[in-house]
SEBA-614353 format. One record per residue (C-alpha): residue number from 1; residue in three letters; x, y, z. Coordinates in steps of 0.25 Angstrom, whole numbers, plus 2048, in hexadecimal, padded with zeros to 3 digits. Each point is the difference from the previous one (the first is absolute). Layout:
N
(NUM ALA (X Y Z))
...
***
This chain:
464
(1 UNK (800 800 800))
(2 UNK (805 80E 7FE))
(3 UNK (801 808 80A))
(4 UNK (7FB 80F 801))
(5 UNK (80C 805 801))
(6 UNK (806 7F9 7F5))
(7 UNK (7F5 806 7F8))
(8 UNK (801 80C 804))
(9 UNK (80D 800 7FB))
(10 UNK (7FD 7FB 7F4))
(11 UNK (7F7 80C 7FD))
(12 UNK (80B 808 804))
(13 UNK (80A 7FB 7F7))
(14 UNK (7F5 802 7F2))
(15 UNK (7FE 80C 806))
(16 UNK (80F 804 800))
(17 UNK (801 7FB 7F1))
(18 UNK (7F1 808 7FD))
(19 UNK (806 80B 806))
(20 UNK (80E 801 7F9))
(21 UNK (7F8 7FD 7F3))
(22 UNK (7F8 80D 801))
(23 UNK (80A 809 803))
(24 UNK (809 7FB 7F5))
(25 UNK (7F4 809 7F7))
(26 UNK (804 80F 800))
(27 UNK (7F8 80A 80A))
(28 UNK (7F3 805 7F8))
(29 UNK (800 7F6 7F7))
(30 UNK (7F6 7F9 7FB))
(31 UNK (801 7F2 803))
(32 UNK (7F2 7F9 7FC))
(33 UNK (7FB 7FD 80E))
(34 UNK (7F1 7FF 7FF))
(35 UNK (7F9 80D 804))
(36 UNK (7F9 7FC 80B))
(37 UNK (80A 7FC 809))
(38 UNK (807 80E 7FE))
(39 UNK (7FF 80A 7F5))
(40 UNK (809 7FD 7F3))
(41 UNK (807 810 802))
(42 UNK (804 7FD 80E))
(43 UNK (80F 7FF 801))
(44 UNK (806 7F1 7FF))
(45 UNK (803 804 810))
(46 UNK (7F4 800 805))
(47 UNK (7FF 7F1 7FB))
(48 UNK (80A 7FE 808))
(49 UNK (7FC 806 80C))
(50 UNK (7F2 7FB 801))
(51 UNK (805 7F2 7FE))
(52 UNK (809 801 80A))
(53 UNK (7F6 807 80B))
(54 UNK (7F7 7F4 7FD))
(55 UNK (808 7F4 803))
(56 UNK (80A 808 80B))
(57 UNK (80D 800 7FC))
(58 UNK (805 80B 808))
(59 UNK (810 7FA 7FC))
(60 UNK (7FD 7FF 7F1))
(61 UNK (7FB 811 802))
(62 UNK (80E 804 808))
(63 UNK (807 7F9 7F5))
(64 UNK (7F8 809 7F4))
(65 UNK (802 80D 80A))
(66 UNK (80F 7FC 802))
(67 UNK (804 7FE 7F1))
(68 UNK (7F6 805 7F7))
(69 UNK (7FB 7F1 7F8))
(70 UNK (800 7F3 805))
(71 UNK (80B 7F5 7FA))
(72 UNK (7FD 7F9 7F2))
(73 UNK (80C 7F7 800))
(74 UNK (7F4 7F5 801))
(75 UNK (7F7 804 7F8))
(76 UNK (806 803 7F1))
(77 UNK (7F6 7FF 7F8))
(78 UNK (7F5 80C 7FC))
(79 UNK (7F7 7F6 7FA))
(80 UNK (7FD 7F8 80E))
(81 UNK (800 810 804))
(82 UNK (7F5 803 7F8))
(83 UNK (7F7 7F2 804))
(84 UNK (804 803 810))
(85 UNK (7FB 80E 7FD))
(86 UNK (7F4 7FA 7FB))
(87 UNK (7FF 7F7 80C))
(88 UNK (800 80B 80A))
(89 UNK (7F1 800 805))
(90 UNK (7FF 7F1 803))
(91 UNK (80E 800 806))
(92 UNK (7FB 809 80A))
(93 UNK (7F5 7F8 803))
(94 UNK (807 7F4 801))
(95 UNK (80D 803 806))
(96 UNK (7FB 80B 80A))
(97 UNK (7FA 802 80E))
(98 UNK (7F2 7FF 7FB))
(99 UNK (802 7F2 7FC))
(100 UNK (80C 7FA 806))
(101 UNK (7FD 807 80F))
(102 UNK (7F2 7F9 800))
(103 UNK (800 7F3 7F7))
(104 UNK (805 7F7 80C))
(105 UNK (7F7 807 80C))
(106 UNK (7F8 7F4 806))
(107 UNK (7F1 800 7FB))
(108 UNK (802 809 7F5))
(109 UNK (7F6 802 7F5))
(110 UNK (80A 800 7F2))
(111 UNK (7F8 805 7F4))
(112 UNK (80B 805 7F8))
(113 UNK (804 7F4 7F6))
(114 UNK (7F9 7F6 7FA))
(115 UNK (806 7F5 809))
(116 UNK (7F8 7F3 805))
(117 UNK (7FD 800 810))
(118 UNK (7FA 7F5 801))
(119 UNK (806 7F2 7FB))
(120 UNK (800 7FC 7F2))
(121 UNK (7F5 7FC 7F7))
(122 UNK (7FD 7F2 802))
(123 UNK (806 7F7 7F8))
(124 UNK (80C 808 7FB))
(125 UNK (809 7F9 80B))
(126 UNK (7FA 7F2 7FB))
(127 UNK (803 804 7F2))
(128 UNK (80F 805 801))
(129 UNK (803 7F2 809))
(130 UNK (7FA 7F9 7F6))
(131 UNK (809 804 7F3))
(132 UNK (80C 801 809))
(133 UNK (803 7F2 7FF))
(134 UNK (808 7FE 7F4))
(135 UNK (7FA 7F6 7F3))
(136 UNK (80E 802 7F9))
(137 UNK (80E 804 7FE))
(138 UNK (7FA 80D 7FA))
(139 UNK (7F7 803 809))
(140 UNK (807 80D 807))
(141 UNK (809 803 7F6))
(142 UNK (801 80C 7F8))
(143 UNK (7F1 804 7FC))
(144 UNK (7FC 80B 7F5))
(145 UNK (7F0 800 7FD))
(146 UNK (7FD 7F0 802))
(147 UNK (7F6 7FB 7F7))
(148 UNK (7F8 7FA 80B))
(149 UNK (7FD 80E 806))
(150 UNK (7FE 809 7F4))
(151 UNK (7F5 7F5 7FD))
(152 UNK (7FA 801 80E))
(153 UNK (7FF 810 7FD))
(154 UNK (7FC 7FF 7F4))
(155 UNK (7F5 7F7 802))
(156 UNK (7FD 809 80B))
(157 UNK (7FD 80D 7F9))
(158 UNK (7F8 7F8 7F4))
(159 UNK (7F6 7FB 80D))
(160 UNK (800 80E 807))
(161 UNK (801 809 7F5))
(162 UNK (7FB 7F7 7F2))
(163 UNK (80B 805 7F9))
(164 UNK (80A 7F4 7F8))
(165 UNK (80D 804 806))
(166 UNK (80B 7F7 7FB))
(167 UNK (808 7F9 80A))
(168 UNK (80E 806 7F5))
(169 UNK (7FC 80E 805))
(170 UNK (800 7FF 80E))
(171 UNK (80E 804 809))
(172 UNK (801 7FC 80E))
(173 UNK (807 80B 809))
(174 UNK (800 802 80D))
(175 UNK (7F7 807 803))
(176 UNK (7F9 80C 7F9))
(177 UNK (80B 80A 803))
(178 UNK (80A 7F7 7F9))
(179 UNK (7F5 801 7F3))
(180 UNK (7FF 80C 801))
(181 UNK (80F 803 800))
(182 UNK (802 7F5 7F5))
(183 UNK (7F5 806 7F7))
(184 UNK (805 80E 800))
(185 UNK (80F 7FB 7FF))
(186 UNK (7FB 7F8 7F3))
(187 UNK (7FA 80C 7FA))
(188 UNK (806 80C 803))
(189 UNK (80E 808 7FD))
(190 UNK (806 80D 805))
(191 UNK (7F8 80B 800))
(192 UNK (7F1 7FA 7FE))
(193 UNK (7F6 804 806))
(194 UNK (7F8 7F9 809))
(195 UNK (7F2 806 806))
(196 UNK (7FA 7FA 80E))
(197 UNK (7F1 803 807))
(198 UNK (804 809 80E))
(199 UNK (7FC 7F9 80B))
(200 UNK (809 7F6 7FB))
(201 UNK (807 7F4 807))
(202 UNK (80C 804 808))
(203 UNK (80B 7FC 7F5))
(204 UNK (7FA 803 7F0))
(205 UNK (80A 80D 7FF))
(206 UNK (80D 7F8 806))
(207 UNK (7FD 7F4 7F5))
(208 UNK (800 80A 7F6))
(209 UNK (80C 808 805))
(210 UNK (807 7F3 800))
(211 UNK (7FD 7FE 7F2))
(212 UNK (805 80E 7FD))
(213 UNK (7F5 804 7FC))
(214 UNK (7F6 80C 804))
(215 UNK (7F5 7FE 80A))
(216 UNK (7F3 808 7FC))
(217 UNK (7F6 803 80A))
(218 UNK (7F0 803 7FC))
(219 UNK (7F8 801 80D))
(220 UNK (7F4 7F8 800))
(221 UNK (7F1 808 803))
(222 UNK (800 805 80C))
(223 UNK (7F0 7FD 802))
(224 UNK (7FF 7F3 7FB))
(225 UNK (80D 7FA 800))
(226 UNK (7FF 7FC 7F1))
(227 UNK (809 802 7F5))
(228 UNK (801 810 7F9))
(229 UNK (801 7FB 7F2))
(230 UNK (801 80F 7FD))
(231 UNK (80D 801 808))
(232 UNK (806 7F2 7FC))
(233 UNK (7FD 805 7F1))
(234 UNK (808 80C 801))
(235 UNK (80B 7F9 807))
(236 UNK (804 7F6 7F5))
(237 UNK (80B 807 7F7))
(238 UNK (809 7F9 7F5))
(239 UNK (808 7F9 80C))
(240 UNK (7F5 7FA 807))
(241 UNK (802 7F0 7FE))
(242 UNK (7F8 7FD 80C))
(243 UNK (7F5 803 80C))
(244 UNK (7FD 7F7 80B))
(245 UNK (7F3 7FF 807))
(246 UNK (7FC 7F9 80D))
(247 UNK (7F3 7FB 7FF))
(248 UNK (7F9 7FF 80B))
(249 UNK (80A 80A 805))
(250 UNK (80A 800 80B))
(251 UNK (7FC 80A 809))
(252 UNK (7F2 805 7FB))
(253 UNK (7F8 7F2 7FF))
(254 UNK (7FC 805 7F2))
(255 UNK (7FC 7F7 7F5))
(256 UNK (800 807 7F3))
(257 UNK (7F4 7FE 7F9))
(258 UNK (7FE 7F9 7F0))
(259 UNK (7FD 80F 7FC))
(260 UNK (80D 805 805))
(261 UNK (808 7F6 7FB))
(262 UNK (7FB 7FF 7F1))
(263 UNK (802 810 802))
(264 UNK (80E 7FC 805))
(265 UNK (803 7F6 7F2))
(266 UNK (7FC 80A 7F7))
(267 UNK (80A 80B 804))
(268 UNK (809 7F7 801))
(269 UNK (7FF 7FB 7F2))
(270 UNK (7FE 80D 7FA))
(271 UNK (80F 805 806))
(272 UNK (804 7F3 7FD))
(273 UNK (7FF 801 7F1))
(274 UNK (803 80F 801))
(275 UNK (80C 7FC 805))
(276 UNK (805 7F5 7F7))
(277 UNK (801 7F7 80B))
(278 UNK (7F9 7F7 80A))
(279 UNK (7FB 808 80D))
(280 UNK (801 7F2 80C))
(281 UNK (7F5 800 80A))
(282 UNK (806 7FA 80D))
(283 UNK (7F3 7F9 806))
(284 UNK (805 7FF 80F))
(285 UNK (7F2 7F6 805))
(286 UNK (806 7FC 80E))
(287 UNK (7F4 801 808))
(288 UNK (7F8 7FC 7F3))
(289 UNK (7FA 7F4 809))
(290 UNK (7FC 809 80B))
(291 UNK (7F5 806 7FC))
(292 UNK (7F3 804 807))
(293 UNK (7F0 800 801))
(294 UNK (7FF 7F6 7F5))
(295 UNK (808 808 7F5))
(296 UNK (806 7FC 7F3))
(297 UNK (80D 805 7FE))
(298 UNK (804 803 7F2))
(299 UNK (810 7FF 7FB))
(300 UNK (804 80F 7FA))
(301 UNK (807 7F5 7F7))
(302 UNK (7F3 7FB 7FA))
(303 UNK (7FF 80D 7F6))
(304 UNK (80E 802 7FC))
(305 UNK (809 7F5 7FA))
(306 UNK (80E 806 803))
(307 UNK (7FD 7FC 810))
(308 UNK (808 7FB 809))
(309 UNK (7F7 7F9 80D))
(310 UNK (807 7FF 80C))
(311 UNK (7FD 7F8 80B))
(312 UNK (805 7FB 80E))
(313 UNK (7FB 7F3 809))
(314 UNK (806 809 80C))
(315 UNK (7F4 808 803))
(316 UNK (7F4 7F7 7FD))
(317 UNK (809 7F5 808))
(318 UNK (803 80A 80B))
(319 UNK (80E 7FC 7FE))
(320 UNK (80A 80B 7FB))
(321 UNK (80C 7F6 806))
(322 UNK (7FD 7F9 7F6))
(323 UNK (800 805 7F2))
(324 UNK (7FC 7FB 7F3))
(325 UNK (7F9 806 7F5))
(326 UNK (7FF 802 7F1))
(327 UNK (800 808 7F4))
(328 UNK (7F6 7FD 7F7))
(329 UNK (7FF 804 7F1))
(330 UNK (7F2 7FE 7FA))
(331 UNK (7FC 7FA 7F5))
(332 UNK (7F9 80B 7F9))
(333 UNK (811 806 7FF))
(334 UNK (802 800 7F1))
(335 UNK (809 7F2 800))
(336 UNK (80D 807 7FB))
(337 UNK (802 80B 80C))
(338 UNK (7FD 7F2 80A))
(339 UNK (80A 7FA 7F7))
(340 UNK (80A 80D 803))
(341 UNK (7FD 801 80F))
(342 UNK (803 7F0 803))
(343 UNK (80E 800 7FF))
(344 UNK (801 810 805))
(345 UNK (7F9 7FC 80C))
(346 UNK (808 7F4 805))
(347 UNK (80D 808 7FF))
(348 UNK (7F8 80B 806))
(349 UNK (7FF 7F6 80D))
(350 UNK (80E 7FB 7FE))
(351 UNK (805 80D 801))
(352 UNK (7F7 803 809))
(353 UNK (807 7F8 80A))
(354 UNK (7FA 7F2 7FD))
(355 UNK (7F1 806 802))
(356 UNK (7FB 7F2 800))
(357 UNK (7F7 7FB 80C))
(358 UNK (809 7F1 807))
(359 UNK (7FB 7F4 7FB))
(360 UNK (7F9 7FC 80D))
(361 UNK (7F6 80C 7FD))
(362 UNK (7FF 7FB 7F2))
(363 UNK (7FD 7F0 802))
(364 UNK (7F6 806 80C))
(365 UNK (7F9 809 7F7))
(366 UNK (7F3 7F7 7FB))
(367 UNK (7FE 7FF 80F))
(368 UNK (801 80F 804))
(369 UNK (7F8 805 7F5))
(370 UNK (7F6 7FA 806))
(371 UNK (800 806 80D))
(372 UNK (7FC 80E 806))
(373 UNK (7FF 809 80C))
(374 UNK (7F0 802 805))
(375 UNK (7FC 80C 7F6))
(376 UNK (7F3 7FF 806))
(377 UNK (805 804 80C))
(378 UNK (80A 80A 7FC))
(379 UNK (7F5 805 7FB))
(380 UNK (7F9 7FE 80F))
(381 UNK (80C 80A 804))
(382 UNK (7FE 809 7F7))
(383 UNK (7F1 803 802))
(384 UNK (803 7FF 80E))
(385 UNK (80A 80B 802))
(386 UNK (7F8 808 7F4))
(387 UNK (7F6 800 80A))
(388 UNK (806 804 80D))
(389 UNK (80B 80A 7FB))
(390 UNK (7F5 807 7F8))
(391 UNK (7F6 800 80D))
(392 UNK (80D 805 809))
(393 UNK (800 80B 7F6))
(394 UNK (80B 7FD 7F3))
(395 UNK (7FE 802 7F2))
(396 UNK (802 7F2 7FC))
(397 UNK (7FB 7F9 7F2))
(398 UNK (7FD 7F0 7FD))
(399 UNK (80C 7FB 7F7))
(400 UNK (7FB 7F8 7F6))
(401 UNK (80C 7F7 801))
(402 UNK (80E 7FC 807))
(403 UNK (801 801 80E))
(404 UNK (801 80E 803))
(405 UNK (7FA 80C 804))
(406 UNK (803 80E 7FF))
(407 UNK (7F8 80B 809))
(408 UNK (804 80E 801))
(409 UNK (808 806 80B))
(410 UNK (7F8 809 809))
(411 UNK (80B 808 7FE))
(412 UNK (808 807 7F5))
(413 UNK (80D 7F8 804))
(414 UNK (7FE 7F1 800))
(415 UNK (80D 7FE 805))
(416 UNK (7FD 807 80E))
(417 UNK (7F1 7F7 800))
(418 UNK (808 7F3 7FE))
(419 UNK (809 804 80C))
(420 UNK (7F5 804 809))
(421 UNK (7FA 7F3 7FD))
(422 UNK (80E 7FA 800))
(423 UNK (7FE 806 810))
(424 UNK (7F2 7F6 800))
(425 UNK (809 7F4 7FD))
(426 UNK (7FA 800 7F1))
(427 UNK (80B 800 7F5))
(428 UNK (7FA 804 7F3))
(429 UNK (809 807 7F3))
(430 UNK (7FE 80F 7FC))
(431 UNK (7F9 803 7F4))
(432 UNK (80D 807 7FB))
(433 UNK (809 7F3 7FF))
(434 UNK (7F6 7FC 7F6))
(435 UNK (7FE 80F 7F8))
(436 UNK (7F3 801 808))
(437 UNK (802 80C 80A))
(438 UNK (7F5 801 808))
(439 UNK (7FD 7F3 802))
(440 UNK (805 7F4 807))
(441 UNK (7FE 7F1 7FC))
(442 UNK (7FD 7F5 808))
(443 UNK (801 7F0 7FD))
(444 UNK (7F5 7F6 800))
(445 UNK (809 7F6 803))
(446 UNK (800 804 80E))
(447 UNK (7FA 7F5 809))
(448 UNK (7F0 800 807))
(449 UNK (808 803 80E))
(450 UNK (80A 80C 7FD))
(451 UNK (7F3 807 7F8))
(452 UNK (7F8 7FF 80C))
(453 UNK (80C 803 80A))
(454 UNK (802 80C 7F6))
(455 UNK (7F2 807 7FE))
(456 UNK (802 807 80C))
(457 UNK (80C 807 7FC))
(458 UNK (7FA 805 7F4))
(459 UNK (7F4 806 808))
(460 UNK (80A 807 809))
(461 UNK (808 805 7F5))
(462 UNK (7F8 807 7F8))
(463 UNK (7FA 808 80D))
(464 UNK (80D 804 807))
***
């Protein structure tokens, strides 16, 4: 077990190297840092400064006083610069006092990540013991995509989605984060231009950084969560190669409806033969299984054949220790461009860093994609704290899907509301780690006792 200390100084150390990256920027420079966290014209300083304020380090503060910028002799390169840069609101969050100071208090109520709080889904234990005993010489040797698992997901998506993926198109990763890296480092060179929906998952602009490329942010409508077309339209130029969307989306719960999405296809065919080139849509479908109230969910790849569909076992098993995942191409890909992204996609995951799930996950695979957390009472717990935050007072809508909700602070600064409930023994993440200010989000994935130990807090909170 690690001790508290131990983390503590581990959050010290990332912070060091956060630190020394940001003041390797020149003061008043523009450095890209989301604007909510702090206003892009503030002087690359003032990064430093807040950073440090939040997680405490007093020593790393004498050292900048004493000689001007901290060392760099570890930290060389100005590409991982730019991805820490971009990394700076999460990092905060979960290196500093609000998180590490709290997470291990006795009873606390952690909402802030999707982790499992209760023991895993039954069967999964069954299913990994099962295909660990070996049935030949081969059996945990080197694994790419094996052809027992891309048939088990494609047979998969033609019984849940009616559509005749071919077993030849599917690429097993670990996870969706390795898809989606792999899938952008298969598509894009230096300089293209790649657009994602704000509220985003933590990590979409340091992919795209990694790729050298140029992240472009288009806020989603701030009334209904759905997707401006009109925004995302004037944001495609002639080096956009590619846009993700997270449907249902991490943090809002919003499914985006069949209308948005043909709205989406057709302006993406339009720039794309304006530019001469395919424009890719990143389909990142991780809670696509948790749905809610009986819904249908519809793939954004289902109306535009230059799709990539992303998926993860991690969320609907509950298990993000565990990662396996895929890339899927459709069948409705023109057959040449499948034929060009086959072989630029398993050097993509080579490169990657051999982005292939272990073969244990593999062989188990026709087991666990059987399996599932309860949706139905996830959804329990979401109706349930729907209702009481709402009667305590908070502005809170009803996700449609994933396991997350996200009500406004009752006041301007989430950040000072998620420490006064940090104060109640409630740990929940600011609604600016996730481009959200003004918000905060909290997980489903909390257990029956720590939401009822926790709606207590929450009433005294909002009243203090």
């Amino acid at each position: 077990m690690v001790s508290g200390n131990s983390k503590r100084d581990d959050g010290l150390q990332l912070a060091d190297m956060i630190a020394g990256a940001i003041m390797s920027f020149a003061p008043g420079e523009d450095t890209g840092c989301y604007s909510t966290f702090v206003k892009k014209s503030e002087p690359a300083y003032f990064f430093k400064q807040a950073l440090i304020q939040d997680i405490a380090l007093s020593t790393l503060l004498r050292r900048a006083r004493s000689h001007g910028q901290f060392p760099m002799n570890n930290l060389p390169s100005t590409h991982i610069q730019s991805i820490l840069n971009a990394s700076i609101p999460l990092f905060r969050f979960a290196t500093g006092p609000l998180y590490n100071d709290n997470v291990s208090k006795p009873n606390v109520c952690d909402f802030a990540f999707g982790n499992p709080h209760e023991m895993p889904v039954a069967g999964f234990a069954d299913a990994l013991q099962k295909w660990s005993v070996p049935q030949n010489k081969d059996w945990f040797a080197y694994k790419r995509s094996e052809p027992e698992a891309q048939h088990v997901v494609a047979q998969s998506l033609r019984a849940w989605r009616g559509i005749e993926f071919e077993p030849n198109d599917i690429f097993l990763t670990n996870g969706a984060f390795a898809a989606l890296t792999v899938a952008l480092g298969a598509i894009l060179d230096a300089g293209d231009e790649v657009i994602f929906n704000s509220p985003p998952w933590f990590f979409y602009e340091q992919l795209i950084l990694a790729q050298h490329a140029k992240p472009v942010r288009v806020r989603v409508n701030a009334e209904t969560f759905d997707l401006d077309l009109d925004a995302l339209d004037a944001a495609i130029t002639n080096k956009t190669r590619a846009i993700i969307v997270n449907s249902p989306n991490n943090p809002t719960g919003k499914m985006y409806p069949v209308q948005t999405l043909r709205g989406l296809a057709d302006i993406l065919e339009k720039h794309s033969a304006r530019n001469g080139r395919e424009i890719f849509l990143l389909s990142d479908e991780a809670y696509s299984r948790i749905i809610f109230d009986g819904r249908g969910f519809t793939s954004p790849t289902s109306f535009y054949p230059y799709s990539f569909l992303i998926y993860t076992y991690g969320k609907t098993l509950l298990t993000p220790g565990q990662r396996i995942g895929y890339i899927a191409l459709p069948p409705n890909m023109p057959q040449e461009t499948r034929a060009a992204l086959n072989p630029a996609i398993f050097i993509s995951q080579l490169v990657t860093g051999y982005a292939f799930p272990n073969a244990l996950l593999q062989h188990a695979l026709g087991d666990l994609d059987k399996l599932s957390i309860d949706i139905e009472h996830l959804q329990h717990k979401r109706d349930w704290l729907v209702r009481e935050l709402s009667a305590m007072g908070y502005q809170v809508h009803s996700p449609e899907g994933t396991f997350y909700l996200l009500p406004r602070s009752p006041i301007a600064n989430d950040w000072t509301f998620a420490e006064k409930l940090a104060a109640q023994n409630i740990i929940v993440l600011p609604g600016q780690v996730v481009e959200m200010p003004g918000y905060f989000r909290l997980s489903l994935t909390a257990n029956d006792a720590m939401i009822t130990r926790a709606l207590a807090g929450f009433a005294h909170a909002i009243h203090v």
